[in-house]
C-alpha positions in Angstrom: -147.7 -134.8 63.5 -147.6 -131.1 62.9 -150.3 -129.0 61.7 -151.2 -127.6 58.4 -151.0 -123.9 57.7 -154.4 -124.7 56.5 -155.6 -126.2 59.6 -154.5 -123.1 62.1 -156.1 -120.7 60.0 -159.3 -122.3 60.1 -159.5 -122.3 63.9 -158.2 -118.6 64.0 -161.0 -118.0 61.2 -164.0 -120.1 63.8 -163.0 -118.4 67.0 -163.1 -114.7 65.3 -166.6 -115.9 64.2 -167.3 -116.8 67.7 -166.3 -113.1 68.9 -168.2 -111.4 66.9 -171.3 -113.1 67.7 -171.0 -112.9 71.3 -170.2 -109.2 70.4 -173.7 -109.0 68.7 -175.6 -110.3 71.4 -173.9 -108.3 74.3 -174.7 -105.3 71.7 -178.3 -105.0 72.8 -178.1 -105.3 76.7 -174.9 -102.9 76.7 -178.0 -100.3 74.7 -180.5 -100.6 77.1 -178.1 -100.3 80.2 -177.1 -97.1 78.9 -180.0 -96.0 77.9 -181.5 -97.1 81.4 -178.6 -94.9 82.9 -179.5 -91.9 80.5 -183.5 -92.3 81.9 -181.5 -92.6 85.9 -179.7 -89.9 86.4 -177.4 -90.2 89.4 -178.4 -89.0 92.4 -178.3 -86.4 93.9 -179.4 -84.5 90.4 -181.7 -81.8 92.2 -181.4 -79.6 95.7 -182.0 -82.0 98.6 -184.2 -80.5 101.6 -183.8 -81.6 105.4 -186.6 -80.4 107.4 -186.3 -79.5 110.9 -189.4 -79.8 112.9 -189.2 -77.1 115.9 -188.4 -73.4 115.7 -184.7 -71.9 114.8 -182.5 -71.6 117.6 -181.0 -74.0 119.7 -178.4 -76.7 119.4 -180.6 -79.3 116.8 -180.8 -76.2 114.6 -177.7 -74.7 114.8 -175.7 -78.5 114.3 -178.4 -79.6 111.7 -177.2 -76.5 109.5 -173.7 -77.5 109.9 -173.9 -80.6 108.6 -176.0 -79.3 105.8 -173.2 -77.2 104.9 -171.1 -79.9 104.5 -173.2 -81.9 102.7 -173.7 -79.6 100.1 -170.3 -79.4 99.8 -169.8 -83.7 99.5 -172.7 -83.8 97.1 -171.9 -80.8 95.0 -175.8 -80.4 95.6 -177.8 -77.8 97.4 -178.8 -78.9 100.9 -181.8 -76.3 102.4 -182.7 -76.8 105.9 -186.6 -75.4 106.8 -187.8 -75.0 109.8 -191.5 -76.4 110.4 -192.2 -76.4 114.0 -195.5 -77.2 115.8 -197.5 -79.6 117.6 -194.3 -81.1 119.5 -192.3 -82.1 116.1 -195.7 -83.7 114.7 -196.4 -81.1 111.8 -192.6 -81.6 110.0 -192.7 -85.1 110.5 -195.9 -85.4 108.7 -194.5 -84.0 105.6 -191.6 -86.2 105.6 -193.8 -89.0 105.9 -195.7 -88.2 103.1 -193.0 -86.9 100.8 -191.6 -89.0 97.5 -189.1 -91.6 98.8 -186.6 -90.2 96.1 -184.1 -89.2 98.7 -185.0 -85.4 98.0 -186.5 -84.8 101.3 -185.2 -85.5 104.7 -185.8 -85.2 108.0 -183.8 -84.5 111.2 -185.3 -85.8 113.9 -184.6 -86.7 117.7 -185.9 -88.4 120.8 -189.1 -86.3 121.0 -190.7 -87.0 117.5 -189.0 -90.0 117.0 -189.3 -91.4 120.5 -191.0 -90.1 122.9 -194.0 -88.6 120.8 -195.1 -92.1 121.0 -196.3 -92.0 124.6 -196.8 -88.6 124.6 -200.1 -88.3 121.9 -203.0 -90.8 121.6 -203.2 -90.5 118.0 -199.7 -89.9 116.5 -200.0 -89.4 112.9 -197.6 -91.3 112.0 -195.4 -94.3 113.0 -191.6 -93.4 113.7 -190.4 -96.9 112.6 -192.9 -97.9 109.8 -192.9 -94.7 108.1 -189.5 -93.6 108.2 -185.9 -95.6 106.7 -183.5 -94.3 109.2 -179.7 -92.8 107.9 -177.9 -92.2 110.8 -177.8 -90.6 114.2 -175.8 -87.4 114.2 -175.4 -86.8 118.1 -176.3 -86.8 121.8 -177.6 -83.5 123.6 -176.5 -83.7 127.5 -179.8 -81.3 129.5 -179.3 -78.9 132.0 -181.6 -77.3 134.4 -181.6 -73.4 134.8 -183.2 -71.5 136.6 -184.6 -67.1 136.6 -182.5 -65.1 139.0 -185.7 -63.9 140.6 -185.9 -66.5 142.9 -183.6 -66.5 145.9 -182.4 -70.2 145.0 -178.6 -71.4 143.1 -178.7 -75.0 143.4 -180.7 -77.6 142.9 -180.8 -78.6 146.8 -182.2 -74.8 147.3 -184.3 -75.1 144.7 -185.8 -78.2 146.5 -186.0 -76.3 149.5 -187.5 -73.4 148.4 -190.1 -75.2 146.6 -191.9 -77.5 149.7 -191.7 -73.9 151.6 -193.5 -72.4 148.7 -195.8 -74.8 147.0 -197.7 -74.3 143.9 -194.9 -71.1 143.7 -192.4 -73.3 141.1 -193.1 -73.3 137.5 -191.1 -75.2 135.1 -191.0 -74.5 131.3 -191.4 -77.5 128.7 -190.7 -77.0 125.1 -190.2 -80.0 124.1 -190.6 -83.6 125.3 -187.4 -84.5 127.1 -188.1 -81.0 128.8 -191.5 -82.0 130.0 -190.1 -85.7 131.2 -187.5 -84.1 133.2 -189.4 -81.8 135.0 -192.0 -83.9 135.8 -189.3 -86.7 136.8 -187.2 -84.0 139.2 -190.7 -83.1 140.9 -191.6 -86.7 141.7 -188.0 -87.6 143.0 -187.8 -84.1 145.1 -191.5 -84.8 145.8 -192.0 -80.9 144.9 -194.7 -79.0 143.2 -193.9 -78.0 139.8 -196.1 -76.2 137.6 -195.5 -77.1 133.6 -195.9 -74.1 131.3 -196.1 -75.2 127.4 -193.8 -73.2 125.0 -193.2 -73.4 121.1 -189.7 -72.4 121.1 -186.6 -73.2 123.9 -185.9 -69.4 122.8 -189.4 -67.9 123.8 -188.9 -69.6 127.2 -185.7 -68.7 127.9 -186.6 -65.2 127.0 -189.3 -64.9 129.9 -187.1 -66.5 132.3 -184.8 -63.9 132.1 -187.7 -61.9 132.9 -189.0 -64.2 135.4 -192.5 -65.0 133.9 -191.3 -68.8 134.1 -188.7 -70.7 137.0 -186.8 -73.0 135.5 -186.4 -75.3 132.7 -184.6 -78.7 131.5 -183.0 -77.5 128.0 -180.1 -78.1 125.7 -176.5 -76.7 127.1 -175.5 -74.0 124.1 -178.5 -71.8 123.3 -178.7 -71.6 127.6 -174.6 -71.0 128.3 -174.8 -68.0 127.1 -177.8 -66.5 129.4 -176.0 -68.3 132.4 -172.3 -66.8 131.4 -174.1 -63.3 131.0 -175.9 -63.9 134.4 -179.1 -63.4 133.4 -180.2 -67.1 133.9 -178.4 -69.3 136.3 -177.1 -73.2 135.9 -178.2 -75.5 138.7 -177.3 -78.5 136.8 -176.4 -81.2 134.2 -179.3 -84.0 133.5 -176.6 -86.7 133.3 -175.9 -89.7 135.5 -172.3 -88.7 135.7 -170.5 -85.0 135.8 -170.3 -83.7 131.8 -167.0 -83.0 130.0 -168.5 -80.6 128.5 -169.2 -78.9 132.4 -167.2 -80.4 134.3 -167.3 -78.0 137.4 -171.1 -78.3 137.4 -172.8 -80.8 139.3 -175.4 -83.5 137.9 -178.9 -83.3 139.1 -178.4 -86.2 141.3 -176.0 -85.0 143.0 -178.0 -81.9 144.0 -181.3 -84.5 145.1 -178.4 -86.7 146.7 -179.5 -89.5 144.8 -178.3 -91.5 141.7 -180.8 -92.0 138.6 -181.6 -88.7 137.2 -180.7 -89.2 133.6 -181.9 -87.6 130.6 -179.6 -87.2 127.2 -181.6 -86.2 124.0 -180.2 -87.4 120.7 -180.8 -86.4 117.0 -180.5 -88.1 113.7 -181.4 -88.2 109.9 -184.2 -90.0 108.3 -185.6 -90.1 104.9 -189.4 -91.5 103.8 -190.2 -95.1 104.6 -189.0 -96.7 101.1 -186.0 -94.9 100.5 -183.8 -97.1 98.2 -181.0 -99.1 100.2 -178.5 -97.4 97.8 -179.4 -93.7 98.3 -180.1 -94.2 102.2 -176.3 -96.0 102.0 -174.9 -93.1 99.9 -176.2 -90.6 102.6 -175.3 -92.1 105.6 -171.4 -92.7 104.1 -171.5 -89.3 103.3 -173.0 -88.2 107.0 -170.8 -90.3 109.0 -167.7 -88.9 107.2 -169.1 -85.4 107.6 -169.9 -85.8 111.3 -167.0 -87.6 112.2 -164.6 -85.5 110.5 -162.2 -83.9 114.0 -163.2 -80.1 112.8 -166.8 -81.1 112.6 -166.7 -83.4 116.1 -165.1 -79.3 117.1 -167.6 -77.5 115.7 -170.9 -79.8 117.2 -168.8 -79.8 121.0 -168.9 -76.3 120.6 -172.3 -76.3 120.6 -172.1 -79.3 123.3 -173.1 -82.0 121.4 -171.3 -85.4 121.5 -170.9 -87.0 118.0 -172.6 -90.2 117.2 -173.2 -91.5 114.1 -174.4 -94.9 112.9 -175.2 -97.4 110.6 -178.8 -97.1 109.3 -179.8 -100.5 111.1 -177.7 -99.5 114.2 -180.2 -96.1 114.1 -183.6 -98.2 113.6 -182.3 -100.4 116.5 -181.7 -97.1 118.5 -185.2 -96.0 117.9 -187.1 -98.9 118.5 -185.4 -99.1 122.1 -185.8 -95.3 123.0 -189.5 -95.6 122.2 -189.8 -98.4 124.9 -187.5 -96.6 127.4 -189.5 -93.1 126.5 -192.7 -94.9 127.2 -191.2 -96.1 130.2 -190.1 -92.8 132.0 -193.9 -91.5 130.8 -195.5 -93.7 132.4 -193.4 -93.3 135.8 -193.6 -89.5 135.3 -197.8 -89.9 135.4 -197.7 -88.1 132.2 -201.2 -88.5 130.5 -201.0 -88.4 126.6 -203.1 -85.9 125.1 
């Protein structure tokens, strides 16, 4: 039996009805989800600041910069990079640790204040994986040793030499903690006398090496190259298990002690304040990896002989959490007392 006019016109008349209450009571969630978006303003909405805590100069500077560049340029935000050096990393990371988890303040840190710091101080202000959410890692730093061209030694076998015939006559410079591992590391494997001399800054060191005030010294490849190329510092070799492809033609460390083992590669990466939101760390490290993995990017941080290595935020706290075991490791083999 067909339907009345009547009949389909009633059912038209009941589901409008039903539309436009369910349109009344979406009404008042679809207000206060704009209104909670007008009071949430995306992010980024202010500059962003990544602190860097060691002097300018040097490769974590000069790459940390770079990226900051870039980021600006993603975020169509300001990025400023400060310099807050002192007390082996300890003072910069302190600030970041205490900053607003808002995603406005960063940190770019590496295996000294995230890893090694640990071993290295009896009272480390803070924790490197309870007060920090990691972002990502941006890269790996390959060491080499150098040496002044005062002393009559240009490899690492004559430095060996030279330094049984002239104990207590080899100093070694230490700006930072993979510097002060390796050198204590090369003296206990050459079974050598090396005298540590404390510095601020890679660039104050390398500065009275020229001048011969200090012998040699475990430091990152580009602010050194230069100095070596301009023969005013010399190149005795790379910290690495194998030959670098960044130096091909010079040999590893190891080879020069004619023994395997001597390894030492730095790495830096980005953190934020522990209690970060998931989504802003997530924003940031999509936005990092693309920068750092980006070929003319990967160009421009080889240049400055760093390898490229990003990661996922967990992949990062992972990375951190073993380096701080394998830091405290190579401390305790080097005899290194924390202070």
């Amino acid at each position: 039996m067909s339907k009345s006019p009547s009949q389909h016109l009633g059912r038209r008349s009941l589901a409008l009805l039903f539309t436009l209450l369910f349109a009344l009571l979406l009404a008042p969630c679809a207000g206060v989800q704009a209104q909670a978006q007008s009071q949430s303003p995306a992010y980024p909405s202010k500059p962003i600041r990544i602190v860097f805590p060691f002097a300018a100069g040097g490769a974590g500077d000069s790459s940390i910069r770079l990226i900051a560049r870039h980021l600006a340029l993603a975020l169509e935000q300001a990025v400023i990079v400060e310099n807050k050096p002192g007390a082996n990393g300890v003072i910069g990371m302190m600030e970041v640790a205490r900053a607003a988890p808002d995603g406005y303040t960063l940190v770019y840190g590496s295996t000294t204040s995230m890893a090694a710091n640990v071993s290295l101080m009896k009272k480390l202000p803070y924790d490197p994986v309870k007060d920090f959410a990691p972002i990502t890692r941006i890269g790996l730093l390959p060491f080499m040793l150098v040496s002044t061209t005062t002393l009559p030694f240009t490899t690492v076998k004559e430095l060996v030499q030279y330094a049984k015939a002239n104990p207590g006559k080899v100093s070694f410079a230490n700006h930072s903690a993979p510097g002060h591992v390796a050198g204590v590391m090369l003296a206990q494997m050459a079974g050598i006398e090396l005298l540590r001399v404390p510095y601020k800054a890679s660039s104050t060191a390398l500065t009275e090496m020229v001048g011969g005030d200090v012998s040699i010294m475990f430091i990152d490849i580009a602010p050194a190259l230069p100095l070596v190329k301009a023969g005013r510092i010399r190149a005795l070799g790379m910290a690495t298990a194998q030959r670098s492809a960044l130096l091909p033609e010079l040999p590893t460390v190891g080879e020069g002690l004619g023994m395997p083992g001597f390894e030492l590669v730095p790495w830096t990466g980005v953190a934020a304040p522990a209690g970060t939101p998931a989504a802003i760390v997530q924003r940031l490290n999509f936005e990092l990896g693309r920068i750092v993995s980006r070929p003319d990017v990967k160009d421009e941080l080889a240049r400055m002989f760093i390898d490229a290595a990003p990661s996922t935020p967990e992949q990062m706290a992972e990375w951190i959490k073993t380096d701080i075991d394998k830091w405290g490791r190579l401390i305790k083999a080097a005899g290194i007392e924390a202070q």
